[in-house]
N, C-alpha and C positions, 0 to 999 in steps of 0.2 A: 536376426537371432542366431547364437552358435549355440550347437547341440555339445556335450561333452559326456562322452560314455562312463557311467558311474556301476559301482557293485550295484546289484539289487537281491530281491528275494531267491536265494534256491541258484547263486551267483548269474543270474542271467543279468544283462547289462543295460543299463537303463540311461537312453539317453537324455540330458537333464538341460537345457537351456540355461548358462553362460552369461552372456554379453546379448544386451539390452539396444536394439537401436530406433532413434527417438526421433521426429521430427517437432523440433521447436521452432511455432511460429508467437515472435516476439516483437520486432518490428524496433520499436524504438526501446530498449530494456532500460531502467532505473537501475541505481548504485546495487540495490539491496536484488531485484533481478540480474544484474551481470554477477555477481556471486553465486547467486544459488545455480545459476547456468552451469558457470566454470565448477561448482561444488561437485556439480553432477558429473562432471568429465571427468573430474579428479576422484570420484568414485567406479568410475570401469563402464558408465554409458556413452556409446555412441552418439554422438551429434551432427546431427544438420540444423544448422541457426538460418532462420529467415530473419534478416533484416531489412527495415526501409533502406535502400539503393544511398539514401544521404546520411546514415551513420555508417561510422569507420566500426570494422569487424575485427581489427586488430589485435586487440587483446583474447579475442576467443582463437584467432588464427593460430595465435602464438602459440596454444597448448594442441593444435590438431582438432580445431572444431570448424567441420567446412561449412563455410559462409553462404550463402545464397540471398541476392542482392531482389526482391521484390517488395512491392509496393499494395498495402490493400487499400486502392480509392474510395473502395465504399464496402457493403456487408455483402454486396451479390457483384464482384469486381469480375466477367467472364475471363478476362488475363490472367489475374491471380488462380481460380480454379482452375484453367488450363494447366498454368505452369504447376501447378500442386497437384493434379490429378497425374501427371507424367513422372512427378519426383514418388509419389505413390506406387505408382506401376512400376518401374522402374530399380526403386531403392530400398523396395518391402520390409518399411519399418512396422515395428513390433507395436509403439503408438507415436500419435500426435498430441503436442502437449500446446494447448492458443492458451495466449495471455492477456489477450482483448474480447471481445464479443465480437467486432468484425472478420479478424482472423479466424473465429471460430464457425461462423456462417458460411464463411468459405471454404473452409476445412471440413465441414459437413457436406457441403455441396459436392466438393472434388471428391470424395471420398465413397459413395453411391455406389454401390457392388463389392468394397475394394477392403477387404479384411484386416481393419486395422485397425486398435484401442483408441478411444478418443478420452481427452482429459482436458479440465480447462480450467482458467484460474476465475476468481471471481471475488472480487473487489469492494463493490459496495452492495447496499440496498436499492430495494426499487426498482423502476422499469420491468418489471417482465408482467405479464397480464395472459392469462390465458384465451382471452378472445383478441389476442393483438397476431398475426400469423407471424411476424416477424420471430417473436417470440419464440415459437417452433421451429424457428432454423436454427437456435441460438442453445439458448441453459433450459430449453424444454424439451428438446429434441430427445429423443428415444431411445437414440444412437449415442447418446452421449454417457460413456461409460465412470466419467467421475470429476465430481468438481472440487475441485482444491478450494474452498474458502476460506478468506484470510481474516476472520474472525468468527467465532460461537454465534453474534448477533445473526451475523449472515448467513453462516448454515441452519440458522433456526427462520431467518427469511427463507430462505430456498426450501426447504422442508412443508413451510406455509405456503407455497405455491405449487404442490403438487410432487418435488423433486421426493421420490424414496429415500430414505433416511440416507441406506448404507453408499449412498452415489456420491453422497457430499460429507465430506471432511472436514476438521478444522485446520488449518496450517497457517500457523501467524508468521509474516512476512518479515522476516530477521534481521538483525542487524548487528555491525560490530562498532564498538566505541572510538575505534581509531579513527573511523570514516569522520568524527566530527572533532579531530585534535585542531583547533582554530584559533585563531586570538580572536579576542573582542574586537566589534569594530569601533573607532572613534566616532561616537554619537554624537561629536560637537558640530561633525561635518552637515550635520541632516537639522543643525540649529537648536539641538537639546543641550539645557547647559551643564558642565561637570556637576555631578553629586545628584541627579533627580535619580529617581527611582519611575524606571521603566518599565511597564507594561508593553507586550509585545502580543502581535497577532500576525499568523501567518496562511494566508489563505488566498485563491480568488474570490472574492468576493459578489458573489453571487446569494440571495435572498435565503438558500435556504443553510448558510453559514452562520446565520446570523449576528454578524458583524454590526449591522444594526442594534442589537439587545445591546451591544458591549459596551458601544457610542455612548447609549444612554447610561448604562450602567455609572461608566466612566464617567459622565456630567453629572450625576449625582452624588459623586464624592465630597464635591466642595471643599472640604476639607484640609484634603492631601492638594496644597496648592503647585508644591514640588515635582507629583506624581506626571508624566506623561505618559501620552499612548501612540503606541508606533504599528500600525497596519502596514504591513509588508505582503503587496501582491496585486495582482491587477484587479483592480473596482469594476466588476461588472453590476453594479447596482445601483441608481441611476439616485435614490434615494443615500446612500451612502454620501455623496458629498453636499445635498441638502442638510443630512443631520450633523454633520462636521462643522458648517455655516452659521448653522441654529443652534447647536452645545455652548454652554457658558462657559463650557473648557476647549472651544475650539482653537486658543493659541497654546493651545500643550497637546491636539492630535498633529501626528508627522504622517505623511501618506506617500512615500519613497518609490512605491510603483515595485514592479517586479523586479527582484535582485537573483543575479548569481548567487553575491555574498549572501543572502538569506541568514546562514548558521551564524555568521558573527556578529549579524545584528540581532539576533534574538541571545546570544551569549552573552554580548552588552547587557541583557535586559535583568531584569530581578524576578520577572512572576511574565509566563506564558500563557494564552487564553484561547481556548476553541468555543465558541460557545450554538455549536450548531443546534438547528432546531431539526433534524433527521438525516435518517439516511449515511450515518456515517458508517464504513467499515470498521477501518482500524488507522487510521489517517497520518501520515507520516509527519508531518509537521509536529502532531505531539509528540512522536518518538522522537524526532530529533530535537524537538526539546528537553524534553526526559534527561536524553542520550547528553545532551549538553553542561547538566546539573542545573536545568531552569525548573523550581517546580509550578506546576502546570493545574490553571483553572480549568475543568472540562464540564461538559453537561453530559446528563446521564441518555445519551444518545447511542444507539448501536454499539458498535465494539468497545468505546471510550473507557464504561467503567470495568472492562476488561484488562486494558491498562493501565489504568491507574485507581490506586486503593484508597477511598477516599479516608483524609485526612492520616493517611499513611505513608505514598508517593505524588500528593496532588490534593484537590480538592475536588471533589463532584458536586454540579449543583443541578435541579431540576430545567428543562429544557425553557424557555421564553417565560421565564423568572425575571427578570429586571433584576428586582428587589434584591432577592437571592445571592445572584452573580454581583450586584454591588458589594454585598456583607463581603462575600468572598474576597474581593479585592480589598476592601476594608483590611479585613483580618490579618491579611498578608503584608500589605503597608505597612503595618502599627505593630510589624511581631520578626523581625530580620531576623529573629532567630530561629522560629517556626518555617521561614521560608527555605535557611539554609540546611534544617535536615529533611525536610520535604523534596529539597531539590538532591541531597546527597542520596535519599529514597528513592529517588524518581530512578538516577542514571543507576542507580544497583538494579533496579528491576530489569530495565532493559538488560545490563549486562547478563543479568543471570535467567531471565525470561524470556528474553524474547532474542535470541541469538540466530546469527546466518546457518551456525553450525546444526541449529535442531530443525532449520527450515530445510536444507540440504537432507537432512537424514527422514524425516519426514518424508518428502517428496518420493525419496529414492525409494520407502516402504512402501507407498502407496502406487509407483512404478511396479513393484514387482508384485505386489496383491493384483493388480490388474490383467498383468502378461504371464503372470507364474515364471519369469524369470529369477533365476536363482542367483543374483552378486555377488554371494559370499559374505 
């Protein structure tokens, strides 16, 4: 922290805190995280960047953001706390900002006597439990002076578990539309033939996504014999390629596995679907739908109908509805018109809703509400 001598009352001079200095521990950062980072640098905060030792720090180097190469093995890593306990002592930042739950266990641990703001981001629902101890090293801990949640659902989770209102924030996780300037990918490659009308899913696939509902959904079209479905991401559901086997549409489900490409093959697509049955925050796969002009089937799960207005940028349907999320695809199928200002709805919203530029200004308020630093 730098002090800067300012006029005060009765001209006596009042020294007013300046410049902001941060420890961000980040570790592996996402598109829409390495912006709000660099957003903050390029607003007048000091940084120290932890990253995992095997991502390239490059692009924060370039603006004057000093890198620090460590690794958190696990939520009680005694390496990590050492070496964090010493950048503490040492480099007397104003706060720590974690962006996982392990970094922040440890960043609580290291931190024990050492006068520093702690801040932490927090992502989805679920997991924390007050008779779980881990818990209390984590988003229950005492010492933890504010949590950034990246949706209303989740700061109304965190509230439900004990957290004081004014500790937890909303800050929706931002984004800008260039980041998804893409061409389509050519879906002949993955054996869908020219002119179908693609349904797209992007997820791992794990149970509580339910990817399952959609399967079924999708086999009770019938109808739409055109229509295929393209699950994009690694099948962790053991039942997942059971109900692909057994669908009467299973030579129209595609299962491509985890892609780089992601955004071009959901750009190819006509109608996007999450169709989780909880625990969602604010899930980027439908922002970069959105962000793409795909309009997006979601269920009314956590942060979802936050982003998307139903029958305004998207459709919302109630969560492990079958029935429900069939109409929905239905509707969308049978209505190319409907879909294409649903999807020209969808990417406005992100553009003018949910932007890098309000997550950056955002953060940076809730930096200086905490340290009473003044950035000007």
């Amino acid at each position: 922290m730098t002090l800067e001598a300012q006029p005060g009352i009765d001209g006596v001079e009042l020294e007013i805190p300046t410049i902001l200095k941060a420890l961000l521990l980040s570790s592996k950062p996402d598109l829409p995280e390495m912006h709000l980072i660099l957003g903050l640098k390029a607003s007048g905060v000091e940084i120290d960047l932890v990253l995992d030792p095997n991502v390239s720090g490059e692009k924060f180097s370039t603006v004057g953001i000093n890198i620090i190469p460590l690794a958190f093995s696990s939520r009680f890593s005694w390496r990590a706390m050492k070496s964090l306990r010493l950048l503490l002592k040492t480099r007397q930042y104003d706060l720590v900002h974690s962006f996982s739950a392990r970094a922040l266990s440890n960043a609580l641990l290291a931190s024990i006597g050492i006068a520093v703001k702690q801040v932490a981001y927090r992502g989805t629902m679920g997991h924390l439990n007050k008779l779980d101890p881990t818990s209390w090293f984590s988003f229950l801990n005492p010492r933890l002076d504010r949590i950034s949640c990246v949706s209303e659902a989740v700061r109304r989770y965190m509230i439900s578990q004990g957290i004081p209102s004014h500790k937890a924030a909303t800050i929706y996780k931002g984004h800008d539309l260039g980041w998804y300037d893409v061409p389509p990918y050519d879906l002949t490659v993955l054996g869908i033939p020219p002119g179908a009308e693609v349904i797209s899913c992007t997820a791992n696939m794990r149970p509580v996504k339910g990817v399952d509902l959609l399967i079924e959904a999708f086999g009770a079209l019938g109808e739409h014999s055109r229509a295929h479905l393209l699950l994009i991401g690694e099948v962790r559901d053991d039942r997942i390629k059971k109900l692909i086997r057994e669908s009467p549409a299973k030579d129209r489900i595609h299962t491509p596995g985890y892609r780089n490409d992601a955004a071009q093959l959901v750009r190819a697509s006509q109608i996007g679907v999450m169709a989780s049955r909880e625990r969602e925050g604010l899930p980027k796969a439908v922002i970069e739908t959105m962000a793409l002009g795909v309009p997006p089937i979601v269920t009314a799960v956590g942060g979802m109908p936050e982003l998307v207005e139903d029958q305004v940028s998207g459709l919302v349907v109630p969560p492990n509805d079958i029935g429900a999320l069939s109409n929905a695809l239905r509707s969308l199928l049978e209505n190319p018109t409907k879909r294409a200002l649903l999807g020209a709805a969808a990417r406005l919203r992100i553009a003018e809703k949910f932007r890098i530029e309000s997550t950056v200004q955002k953060t940076l308020e809730l930096y200086q509400e905490v340290t009473a630093v003044n950035l000007g």
